[in-house]
N, C-alpha and C positions, 0 to 999 in steps of 0.2 A: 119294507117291514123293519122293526128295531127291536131289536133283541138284548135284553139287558141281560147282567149279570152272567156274561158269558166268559170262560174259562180261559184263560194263554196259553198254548201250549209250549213256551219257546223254551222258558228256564224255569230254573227249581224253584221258582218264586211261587209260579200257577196259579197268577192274577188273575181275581176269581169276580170281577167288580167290572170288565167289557161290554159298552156300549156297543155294539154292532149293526150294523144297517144293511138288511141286504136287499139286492132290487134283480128280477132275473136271476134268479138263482147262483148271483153272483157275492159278494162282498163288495161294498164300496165305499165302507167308510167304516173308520174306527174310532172311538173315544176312550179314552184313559189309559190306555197303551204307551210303552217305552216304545222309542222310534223302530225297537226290536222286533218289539210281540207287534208291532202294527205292520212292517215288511213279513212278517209270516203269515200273517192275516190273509192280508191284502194281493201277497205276491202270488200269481200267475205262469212263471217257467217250469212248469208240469209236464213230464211223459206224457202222451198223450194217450199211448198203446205199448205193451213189452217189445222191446228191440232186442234182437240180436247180432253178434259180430257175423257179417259174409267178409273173408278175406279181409281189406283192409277197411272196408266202410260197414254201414251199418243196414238194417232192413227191419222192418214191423213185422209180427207175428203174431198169433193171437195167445189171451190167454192160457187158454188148455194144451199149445204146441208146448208155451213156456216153462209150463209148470209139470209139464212129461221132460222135457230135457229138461229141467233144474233136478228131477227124483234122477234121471239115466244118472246125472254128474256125481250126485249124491252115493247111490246107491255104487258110481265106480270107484269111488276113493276108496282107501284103506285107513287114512288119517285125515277124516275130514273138519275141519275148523267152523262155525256157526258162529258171528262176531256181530257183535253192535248190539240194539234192541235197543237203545235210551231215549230216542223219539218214536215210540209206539206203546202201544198200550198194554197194559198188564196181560189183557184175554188173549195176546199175542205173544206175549214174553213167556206165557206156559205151555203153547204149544210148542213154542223153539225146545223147550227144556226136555220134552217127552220125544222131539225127533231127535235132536241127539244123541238122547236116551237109545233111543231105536236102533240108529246107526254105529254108535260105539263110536261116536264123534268126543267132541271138545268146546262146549257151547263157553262162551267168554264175552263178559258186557264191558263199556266204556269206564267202566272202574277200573279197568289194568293199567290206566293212563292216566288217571285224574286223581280218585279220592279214594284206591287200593289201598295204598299205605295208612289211610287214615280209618279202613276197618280194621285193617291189623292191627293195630293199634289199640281200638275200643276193643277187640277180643281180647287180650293183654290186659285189660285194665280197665274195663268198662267205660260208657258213655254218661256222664250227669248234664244230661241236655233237657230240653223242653222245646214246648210249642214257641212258637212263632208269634201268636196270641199275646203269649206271657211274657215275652219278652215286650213286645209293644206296651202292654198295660203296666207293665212295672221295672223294667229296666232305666235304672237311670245313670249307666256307666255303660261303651259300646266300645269293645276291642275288635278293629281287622287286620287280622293279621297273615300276609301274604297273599293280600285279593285287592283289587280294584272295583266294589260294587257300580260306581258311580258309571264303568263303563264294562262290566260284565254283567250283573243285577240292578239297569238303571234303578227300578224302582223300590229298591231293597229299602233302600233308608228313607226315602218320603211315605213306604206302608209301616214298616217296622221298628224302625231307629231313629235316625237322626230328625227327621221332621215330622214325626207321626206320635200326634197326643194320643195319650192311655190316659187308663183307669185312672192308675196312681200317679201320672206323671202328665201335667195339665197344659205346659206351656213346655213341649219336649223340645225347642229350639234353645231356650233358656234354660233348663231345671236338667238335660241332659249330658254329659261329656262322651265326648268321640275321640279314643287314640288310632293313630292307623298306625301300624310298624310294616316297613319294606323297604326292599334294598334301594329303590329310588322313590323319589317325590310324584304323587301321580295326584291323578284330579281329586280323588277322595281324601287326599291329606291336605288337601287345598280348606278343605268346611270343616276340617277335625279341630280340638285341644289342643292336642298334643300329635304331632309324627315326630316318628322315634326310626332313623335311619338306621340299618344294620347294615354290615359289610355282608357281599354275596358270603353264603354257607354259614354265617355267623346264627343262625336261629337256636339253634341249640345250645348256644355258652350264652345268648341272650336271655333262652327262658330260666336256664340252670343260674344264672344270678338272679331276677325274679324271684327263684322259689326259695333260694338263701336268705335273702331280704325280707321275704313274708316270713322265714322262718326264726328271725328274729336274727340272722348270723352273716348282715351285712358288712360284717368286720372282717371276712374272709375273701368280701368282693373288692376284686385291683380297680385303680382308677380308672378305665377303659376297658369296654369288653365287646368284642366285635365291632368296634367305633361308636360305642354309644356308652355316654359318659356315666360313671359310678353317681351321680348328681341327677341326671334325668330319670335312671333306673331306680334310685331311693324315692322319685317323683313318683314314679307310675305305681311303684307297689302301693304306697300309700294316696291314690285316689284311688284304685283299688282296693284297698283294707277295707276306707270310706264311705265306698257305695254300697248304698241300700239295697241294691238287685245289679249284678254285673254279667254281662254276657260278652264271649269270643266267639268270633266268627275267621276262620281261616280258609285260605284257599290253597290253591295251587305252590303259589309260593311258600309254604311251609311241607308239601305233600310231596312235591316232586323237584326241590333241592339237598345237597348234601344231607344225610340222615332220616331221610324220608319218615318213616312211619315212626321211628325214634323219637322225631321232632314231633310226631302228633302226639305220644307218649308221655313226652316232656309238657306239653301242654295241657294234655289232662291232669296230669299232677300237680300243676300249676292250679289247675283250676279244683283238685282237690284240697290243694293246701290254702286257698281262699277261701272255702269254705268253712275254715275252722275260725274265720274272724266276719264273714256277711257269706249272702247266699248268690252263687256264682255259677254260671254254666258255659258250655262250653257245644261249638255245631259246626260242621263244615260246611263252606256254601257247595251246593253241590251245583252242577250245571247244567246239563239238559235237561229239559219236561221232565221226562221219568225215571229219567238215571239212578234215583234212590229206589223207583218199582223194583228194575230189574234184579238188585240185593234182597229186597223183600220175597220177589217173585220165585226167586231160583234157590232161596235159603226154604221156604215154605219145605220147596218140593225136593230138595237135594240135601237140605240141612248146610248148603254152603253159599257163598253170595253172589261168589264170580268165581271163572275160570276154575271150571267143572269138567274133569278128562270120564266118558263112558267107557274109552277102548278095553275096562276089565271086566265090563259087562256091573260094576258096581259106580257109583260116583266117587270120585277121588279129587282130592283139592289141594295145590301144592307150586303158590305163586311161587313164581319164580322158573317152573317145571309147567303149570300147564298152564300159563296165561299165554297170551294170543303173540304177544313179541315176543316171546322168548321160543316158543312154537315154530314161527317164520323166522328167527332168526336162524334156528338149527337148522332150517329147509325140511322140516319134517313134516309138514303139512302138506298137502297132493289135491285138496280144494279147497274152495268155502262159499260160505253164505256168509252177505254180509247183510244186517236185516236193517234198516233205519241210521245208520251210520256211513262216515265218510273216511276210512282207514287209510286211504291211499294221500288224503290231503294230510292227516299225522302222526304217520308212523313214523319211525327210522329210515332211513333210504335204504340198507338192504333187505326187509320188513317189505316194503314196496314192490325190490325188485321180484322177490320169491312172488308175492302176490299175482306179478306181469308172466310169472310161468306157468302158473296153474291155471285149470277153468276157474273163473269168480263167478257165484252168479249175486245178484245185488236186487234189492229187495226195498225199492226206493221212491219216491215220485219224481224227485228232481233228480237233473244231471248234475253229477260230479264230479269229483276228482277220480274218484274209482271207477266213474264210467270207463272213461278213458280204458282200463285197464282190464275191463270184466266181459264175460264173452255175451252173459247175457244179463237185463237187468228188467224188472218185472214194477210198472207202477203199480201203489198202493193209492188209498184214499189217506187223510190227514187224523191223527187222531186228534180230536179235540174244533175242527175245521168240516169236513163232512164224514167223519167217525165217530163213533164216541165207544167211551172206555173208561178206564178207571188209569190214575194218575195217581205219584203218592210226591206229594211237595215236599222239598230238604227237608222237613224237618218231621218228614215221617206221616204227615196226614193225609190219607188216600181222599182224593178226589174225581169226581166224577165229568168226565170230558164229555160234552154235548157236541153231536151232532148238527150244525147251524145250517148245513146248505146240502142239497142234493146231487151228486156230479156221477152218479151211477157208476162208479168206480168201484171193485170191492176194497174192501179193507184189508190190513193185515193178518186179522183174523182168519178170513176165508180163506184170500192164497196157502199162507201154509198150513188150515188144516186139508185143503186141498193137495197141500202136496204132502203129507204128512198119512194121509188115505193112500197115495198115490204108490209112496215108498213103503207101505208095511205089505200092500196088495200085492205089493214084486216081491217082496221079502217070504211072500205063504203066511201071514200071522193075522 
């Protein structure tokens, strides 16, 4: 059977145009997929039943043994941590928020390590962003700045940028300009205009000349500024002035180097003061399936986006103070959930080691890094693979994850509001 028009779950892209073919209730082939979203497809290294630690090996249990000791773990901590949610689905991401809630926990999403700094940021000074759409159909100037699409978002710029004709823009291989700016030469500055190399930490004396230049007050910029010459920077302002529709796209490498959220800051300003000569926007890529859900999800119901502390019986928000490293760092944390994420492959090392002293229980279908380290870990079903759900794409557009195949697995969903029943029943509430 072929199933079109099905949904990726892998990145913020949420390629929504998958041929799929399934035979036996299997997956066994996929079309129009990055080599990415076709390995999450496709791939088969799945729990097969919740495992538990005995001593130093492991042993199979069922799920109602599991989901009664994950509420016992729960319900013993005093400061319990609730971490991940960015590969699972919205209907998911709001029960975590309300056990939490329950517990007078610390629920915290994969924004404390990715694109944190870059909501502080728009809080500070708003977001002038747009669709994904809009950018396709009429962007004809593309900034990336501190990402690699080519090999984090293969298919970013063959749907949206650099090879994908719009409305307005007919022949976008031709009629388009591509700059990439980052500290080294990568595959994506390979197909650009223009790459504009910056010395590691130099983003911020790089944008803060940009917006002097647009400002008319390139007289004030020295002939060098982070290794990127006063000649290229008077280059880029002005194909920028130029274009008809301009959009940035930043990633990591602008989010979590020297001045982090400062740098997103700077950038928006950037992309303020462009607007006063063409019309300009500005988007983080963001990374996993639903990593922009869990901001949506948790602001809905918290009024906050990430790393959310319940222990005052109110929600409290205060990176730095209650995000999920800084938490493990002090050793303050005594368990956790970790729901759809792999914290143990990139945290900190001592982040880690706190993690190897507590119960973890982990909330997963594959093995991983944090197996290793968790006492117990519970498979789910896939959302967007045999779950479905609601998904909201970098750039903010919720979409709707189908269910493609059958594997009688519950989902997200079920587990925790199974264990979510489980914990308020012990509680009397």
């Amino acid at each position: 059977m072929l199933i079109k028009d099905v949904v990726c779950p892998f990145c913020g892209c949420l390629c929504d145009d998958l041929d799929v073919e399934v035979e036996n209730g299997r997956i066994i082939r996929v079309d129009n997929a990055c080599t990415l979203g076709s390995k999450t497809m496709v791939g088969d290294d799945r729990l097969k039943a919740p495992i538990r630690r005995d001593g130093k090996g492991w042993i199979e249990t069922t799920y109602d043994a599991a989901i009664e000791e994950a509420a016992q773990i729960l319900l013993d901590a005093d400061r319990p941590l609730l971490y991940g949610w960015s590969r699972t689905h919205g209907e998911a991401q709001g029960i975590g928020v309300h056990l939490a809630e329950l517990i007078g926990g610390v629920v915290d999403n994969t924004s404390t390590v990715c694109h944190g700094p870059s909501i502080l940021a728009i809080q500070e000074v708003g977001h002038p962003g747009c669709t994904l759409g809009q950018v396709k159909n009429r962007a004809d100037l593309i900034i990336y700045w501190g990402c690699n699409p080519i090999d984090a978002h293969p298919r970013h710029m063959s749907r949206y940028t650099t090879y994908a004709t719009g409305f307005f823009v007919k022949d976008a291989h031709r009629d388009r300009k591509v700059i990439v700016v980052d500290t080294r030469r990568n595959e994506s500055a390979d197909v650009a205009t223009e790459f504009v190399q910056v010395e590691p930490g130099g983003d911020y004396a790089v944008l803060s000349a940009l917006r002097a230049i647009v400002r008319g007050r390139g007289d004030v910029v020295p002939p060098s500024v982070s290794g990127v010459s006063r000649e290229q920077l008077v280059r880029v302002a002005e194909m920028c002035k130029n274009a008809k529709f301009g959009a940035i796209f930043f990633g990591l490498g602008l989010t979590m180097t020297a001045g982090k959220n400062k740098n997103v800051r700077n950038a928006i300003e950037l992309t303020d003061e462009l607007n006063r000569h063409t019309k300009f926007i500005i988007s983080p890529m963001r990374g996993h399936g639903n990593v922009y859900g869990t901001n949506e999800v948790f602001t809905w119901i918290t009024g906050y986006p990430y790393a959310v502390d319940f222990s005052r019986g109110i929600a409290f928000y205060n990176p730095g103070e209650t995000t999920a490293i800084d938490i493990l760092r002090r050793g303050e944390c005594d368990a956790c959930l970790v729901v759809a994420s792999d914290p143990a492959a990139h945290f900190p090392k001592p982040c880690v080691e706190h993690l190897a002293r507590i119960p973890v229980v982990q909330i997963d279908p594959h093995p991983n890094a944090t197996t290793h380290i968790c006492r117990l870990q519970i498979p789910g079903s896939v959302a967007g693979i045999d779950a479905a759900g609601t998904a909201y794409r970098m750039d903010g557009v919720p979409i709707r994850l189908k269910a493609i195949i059958e594997t009688g697995v519950p989902n997200d969903t079920e587990i925790l509001q199974r264990l979510y029943n489980r914990v308020r029943e012990a509680k009397g509430e």
